[in-house]
Structure formats: structure tokens, C-alpha cells
N, C-alpha and C positions, 0 to 999 in steps of 0.2 A: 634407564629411561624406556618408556615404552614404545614399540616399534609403529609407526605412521599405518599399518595395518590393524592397529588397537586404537586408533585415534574412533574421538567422537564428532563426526560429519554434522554442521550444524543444517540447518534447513535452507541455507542462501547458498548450498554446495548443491540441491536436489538433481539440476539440470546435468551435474558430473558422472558421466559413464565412463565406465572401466576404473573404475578407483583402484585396483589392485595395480595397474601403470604407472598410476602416479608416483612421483620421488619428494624429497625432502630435499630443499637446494638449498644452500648460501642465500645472505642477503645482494641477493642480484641485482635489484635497483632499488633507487627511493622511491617510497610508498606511491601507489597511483590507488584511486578512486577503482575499487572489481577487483583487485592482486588477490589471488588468493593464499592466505598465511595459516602457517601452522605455528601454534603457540600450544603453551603449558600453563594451567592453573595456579597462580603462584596466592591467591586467596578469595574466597569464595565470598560473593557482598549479595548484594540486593538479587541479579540474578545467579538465583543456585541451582538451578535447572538450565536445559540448553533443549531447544526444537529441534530431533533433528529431522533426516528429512523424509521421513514417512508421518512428521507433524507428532511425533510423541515427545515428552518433555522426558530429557534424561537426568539424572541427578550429576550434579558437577561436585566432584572431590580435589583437594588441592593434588597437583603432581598429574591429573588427568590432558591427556594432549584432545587440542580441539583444532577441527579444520575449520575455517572460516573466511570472513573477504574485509578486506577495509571498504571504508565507509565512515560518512557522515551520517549524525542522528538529529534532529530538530523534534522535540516534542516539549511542549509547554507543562505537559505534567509528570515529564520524566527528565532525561536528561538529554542536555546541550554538546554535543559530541561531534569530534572534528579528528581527521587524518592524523596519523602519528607521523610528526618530521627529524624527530632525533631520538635516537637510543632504541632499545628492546619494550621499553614499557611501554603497558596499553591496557585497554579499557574493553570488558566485552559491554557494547551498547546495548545491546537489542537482545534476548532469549535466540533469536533467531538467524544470530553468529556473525552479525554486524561489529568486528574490532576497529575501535579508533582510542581517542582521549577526550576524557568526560571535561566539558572548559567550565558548565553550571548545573545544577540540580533543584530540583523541585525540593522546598522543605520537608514535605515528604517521605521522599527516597532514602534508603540506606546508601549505604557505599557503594561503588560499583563491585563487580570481580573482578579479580588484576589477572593480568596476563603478561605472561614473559613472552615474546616472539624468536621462536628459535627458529626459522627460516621461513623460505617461498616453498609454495606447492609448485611444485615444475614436470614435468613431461618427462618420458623414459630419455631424451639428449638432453635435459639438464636449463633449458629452457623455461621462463617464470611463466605461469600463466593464471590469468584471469577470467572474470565471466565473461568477458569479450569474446572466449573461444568457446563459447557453449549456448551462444544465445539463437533463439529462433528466427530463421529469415523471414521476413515481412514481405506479407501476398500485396500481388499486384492492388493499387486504390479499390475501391469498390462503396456502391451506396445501395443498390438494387433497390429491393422494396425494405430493404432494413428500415424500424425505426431507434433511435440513438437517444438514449433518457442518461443525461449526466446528473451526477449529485453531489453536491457541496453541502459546507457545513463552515457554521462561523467560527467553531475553534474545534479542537479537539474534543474527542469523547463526548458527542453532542446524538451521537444515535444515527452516524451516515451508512455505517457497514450494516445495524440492522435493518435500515430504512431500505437498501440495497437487497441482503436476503428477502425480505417481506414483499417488493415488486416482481421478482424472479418467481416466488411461491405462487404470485396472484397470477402470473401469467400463464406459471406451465399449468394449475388448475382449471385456467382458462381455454387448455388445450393448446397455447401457444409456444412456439421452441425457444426458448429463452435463455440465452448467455449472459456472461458477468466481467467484470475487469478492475483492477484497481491499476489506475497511473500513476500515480504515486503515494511515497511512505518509507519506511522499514521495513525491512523485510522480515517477514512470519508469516508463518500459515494460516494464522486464526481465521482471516479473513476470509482466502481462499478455503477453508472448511466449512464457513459460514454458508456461503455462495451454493457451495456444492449440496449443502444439508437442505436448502431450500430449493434444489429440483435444478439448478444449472446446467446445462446438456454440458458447457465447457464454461472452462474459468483459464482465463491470463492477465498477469500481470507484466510487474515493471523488472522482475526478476527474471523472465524469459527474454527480455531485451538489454541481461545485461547489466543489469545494476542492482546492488546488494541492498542500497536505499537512494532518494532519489533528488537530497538537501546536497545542494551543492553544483548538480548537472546542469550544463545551460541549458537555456528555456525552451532554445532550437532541438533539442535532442528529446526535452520531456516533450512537446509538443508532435515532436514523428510520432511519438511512441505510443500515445493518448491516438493517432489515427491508427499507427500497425498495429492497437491491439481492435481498436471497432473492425479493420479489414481482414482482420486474420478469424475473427468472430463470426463474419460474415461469410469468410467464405469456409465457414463450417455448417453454414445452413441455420443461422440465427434467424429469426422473425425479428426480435429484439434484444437488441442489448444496453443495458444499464453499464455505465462506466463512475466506479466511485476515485475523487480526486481529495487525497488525503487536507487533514491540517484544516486551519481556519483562512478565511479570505485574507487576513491581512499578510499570512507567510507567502514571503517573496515568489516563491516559484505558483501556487496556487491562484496566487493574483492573476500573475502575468498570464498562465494557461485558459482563465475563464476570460481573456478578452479573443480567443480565438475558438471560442464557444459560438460564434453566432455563424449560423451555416452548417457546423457539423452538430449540434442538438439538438434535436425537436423538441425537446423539455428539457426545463430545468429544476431540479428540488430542491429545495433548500433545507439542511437538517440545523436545529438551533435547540436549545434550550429554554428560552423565555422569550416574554413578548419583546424586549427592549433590543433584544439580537435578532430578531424577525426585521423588522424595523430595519436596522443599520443593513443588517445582511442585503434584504429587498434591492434599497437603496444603491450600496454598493455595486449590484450585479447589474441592475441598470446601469445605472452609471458606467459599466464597464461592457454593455452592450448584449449583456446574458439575462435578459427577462427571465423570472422567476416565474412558474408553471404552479406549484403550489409550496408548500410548508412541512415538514417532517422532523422527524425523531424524537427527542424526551421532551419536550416541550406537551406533546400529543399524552402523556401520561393527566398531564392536568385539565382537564375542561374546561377552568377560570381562564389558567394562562395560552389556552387557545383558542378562548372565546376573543382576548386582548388581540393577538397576536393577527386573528381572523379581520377584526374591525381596525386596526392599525392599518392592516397592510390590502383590504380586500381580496385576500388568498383564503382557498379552505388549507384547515389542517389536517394532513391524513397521516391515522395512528399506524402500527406494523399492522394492527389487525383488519383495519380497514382496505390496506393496499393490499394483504393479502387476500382480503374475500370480496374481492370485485374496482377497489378504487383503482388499484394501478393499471388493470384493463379502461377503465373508464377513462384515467390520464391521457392514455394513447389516442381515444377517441374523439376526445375533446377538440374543436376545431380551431380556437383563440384565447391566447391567453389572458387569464382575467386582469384588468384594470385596477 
């Protein structure tokens, strides 16, 4: 077997210093939600690569050991994934070292990769430990002159993370210092590279607070986190910050975080796909007290379905290219949101 200093560190281990400390423990307790586990490739499926944590995709062979965290996965177009409660077997969810058990799958999807779990990552006394020990303290509250542009999206893969780089791009062109955040999801880097490539002075996520993904945490927990990531933002010297809130409005957690949107956004985006999700999404966010600011992501690809979208809902629609070369400065300056 190979030695836990040949292991492959998935991307949701990044915030772990001193790995050469780290030990290979027994099954010390049952699974919690951040444990971090060392497993073995027992067959290679759908993800055959692994993120790790400088964000390169590694190739996964069977027999290779992978450090990683339990967790939950929620995604509509991949797979449905839940905490392991009996036995060694398990499922890697996520590229980005997310282990749990796959419960549904997108038609889709191939198989998942299996994994055998052959113990806890633990401390030089033998001690399990989690990302609970590695997560960043959260700076005192703060609002100063920040301004706070959240973005939603009515489901999955609808164009919120590029909606997100393309504001950051418009702002730092702008001359403005512009940060980024995502509060919840999976954990991967894609996002956070995203951010970064579009001129982000700083990027944080839900992974420096501790969590490997974020289906399943109570709402009280994603809701601090969604504030210590804007205050921790802020007191880096942000002008603004965009904060991206994974999943579509109807996933449980995503819901309940946009009714405590109202007072901490000055905007709101909504990223969709067609007019008929413009529509409902609008709606929804009203209704849940987060007036929508304007309209984004693949939808903006079509001119018909954003001419629909525009007159449905009396919002403009603005394309990446648009927010990047003036619209998202213009967002900020805008005094009321449109009717």
C-alpha cells in the first residue's frame, strides 16, 4: 500500500498545512459532515481525475490513496450524494474530493468512482480531524462604504459563476477593487479560478469556513457564512463584492439564504436560461423579499429570448460582455430598482 505521504490531496484538503504531520488513524467515530478521510481507489467511474489543491486535475488510477472530507453533493445534473453511515464503501462526488454515497444520478452520468475508506486523517496524537480545524476566523461585522451585489440562478448551470467573473472584470477595468465569494456548493476550484482570472484582488469561499460542500448545513450556519465571507472581503479593502449563491431557487438551502438578502444586497442578479425561468425566478425573489436588480447568464446568449425575458419581467438583460465593459459599473450606480 502506499504510504499517506504518496497520497493524492484532493482540492477541499487546500487550507491543510504541514501535511507531512498528518497520521493515518482508525475509524475513530462515525462519519460527521468536514471528517477528513483517507480512502483507496477501489474503481475508477465518471470522475477519473481528482482537483487537487493547487486546482490541477490529477489522473486517478485504481489502488491510488486520495485525502479527502465527507460531505454531501446536491446537483440536478450530476449526482445526488449523502454521508456514508455503514461500512468502508463510498463514493467520490465531486472532482474536488467531496466523499459520501451516490443515493441518484443524472441519466447522464457514468458511474461514480468507488472508494474503499481505510481510515481518518488525524493529528501527530492520533486525534480525527476535520475542516473545522483549518477554517478562517471571521473579522469583526462590517459595511463601510462596501457595496454587496449577490447572484442567483434559477437552476444549475444557467451562467451565475460567469455572470460573477464578468462583474469583477467590469469593475477592476473600472478602476474599482473588486472581490468575489461563493457561499455555497461543492467544493472545486473552478469557480474560485474563475474569479481570480477576472481580476479578483481576493476570492473566499464556503471552504475556508469549513465545509467541503454546503447540502445539508443548517441555514443558521450558511447564513454567518454568506456575512463572514462579505466582512472578511471588506476588511481586505474591497469597494465591492459580488457574492455567488450556488443551485437553483427552489434547493432548500438557496431559498431560505435569499429571504435574508434584504438589507445585506444592494443588488440582486438573477442568472436563468430562458424567458419562462426569468419569469418564475423574478417572482420568487420578490415574493421572498430579494427584488431582482437585473437579468443574467445564458439566456443573454439569445437576443429573442432576452428580448422575452426584458418585456416579461421589465428588467434589462445583461450579457458577460456587457457587464464586463461598463454594465456592471453601471448596476452599482443605478439609484432604484426597476419595476
Amino acid at each position: 500500500m502506499q504510504k499517506l505521504s504518496d497520497a493524492k490531496w484532493s482540492y477541499v484538503t487546500r487550507r491543510i498545512v504541514a501535511r507531512e504531520r498528518m497520521r493515518l488513524g482508525g475509524f475513530i467515530r462515525e462519519p460527521r459532515l468536514g471528517d477528513l478521510v483517507v480512502s483507496t481507489v477501489a474503481s475508477v467511474g465518471a470522475h477519473d481525475s481528482l482537483e487537487n489543491v493547487d486546482g490541477r486535475r490529477v489522473h486517478l488510477y485504481p489502488g491510488d490513496i486520495v485525502v479527502g472530507a465527507y460531505g454531501n453533493r446536491y446537483a440536478t445534473d450530476f449526482y445526488e450524494g449523502y454521508l456514508p453511515t455503514t461500512g468502508t464503501a463510498a463514493h467520490l462526488l465531486t472532482a474536488g474530493g467531496v466523499v459520501g454515497v451516490v443515493a441518484s444520478a443524472h441519466t447522464s452520468r457514468a458511474q461514480p468512482t468507488e472508494l474503499e475508506i481505510i481510515g481518518a486523517l488525524t493529528d501527530q496524537a492520533g486525534a480525527a480531524l476535520s475542516l473545522e480545524n483549518f477554517t478562517m476566523r471571521a473579522p469583526p461585522p462590517t459595511r463601510a462604504e462596501l457595496s454587496t451585489v449577490v447572484v442567483v440562478g434559477s437552476s444549475m448551470s444557467v451562467g451565475k459563476t460567469t455572470t460573477v467573473a464578468a462583474m469583477v472584470n467590469g469593475w477592476m477595468r473600472a478602476g474599482l477593487t473588486a472581490s468575489a465569494g461563493k457561499v455555497t456548493g461543492s467544493g472545486s476550484g473552478k469557480d474560485r479560478w474563475m474569479y481570480e482570472d477576472a481580476g479578483a484582488t481576493a476570492v473566499i469561499d464556503f471552504l475556508d469556513f469549513g465545509m467541503p460542500s454546503t447540502f445539508g448545513y443548517p441555514v443558521e450556519r450558511l447564513r454567518a457564512t454568506m456575512f463572514g465571507i462579505r466582512d472578511a472581503l471588506a476588511h481586505r479593502g474591497s469597494a465591492v463584492v459580488v457574492l455567488e449563491i450556488a443551485d437553483g431557487l427552489l434547493q432548500a438551502e438557496t431559498n431560505a439564504l435569499v429571504t435574508h438578502l434584504s438589507g445585506f444586497a444592494d443588488r440582486v442578479v438573477l442568472a436563468v436560461a430562458d424567458a419562462l425561468s426569468a419569469v418564475a425566478g423574478v417572482r420568487i425573489l420578490n415574493d421572498l423579499g430579494a427584488p431582482v436588480w437585473a437579468i443574467s447568464g445564458l439566456i443573454s446568449a439569445s437576443p429573442l429570448a432576452s428580448r422575452e425575458a426584458s418585456a416579461a419581467t421589465g428588467l434589462d438583460v445583461l450579457s458577460p460582455a456587457g457587464l464586463a465593459n461598463g454594465a456592471a459599473v453601471e448596476l452599482l450606480t443605478r439609484q432604484v430598482v426597476p419595476t
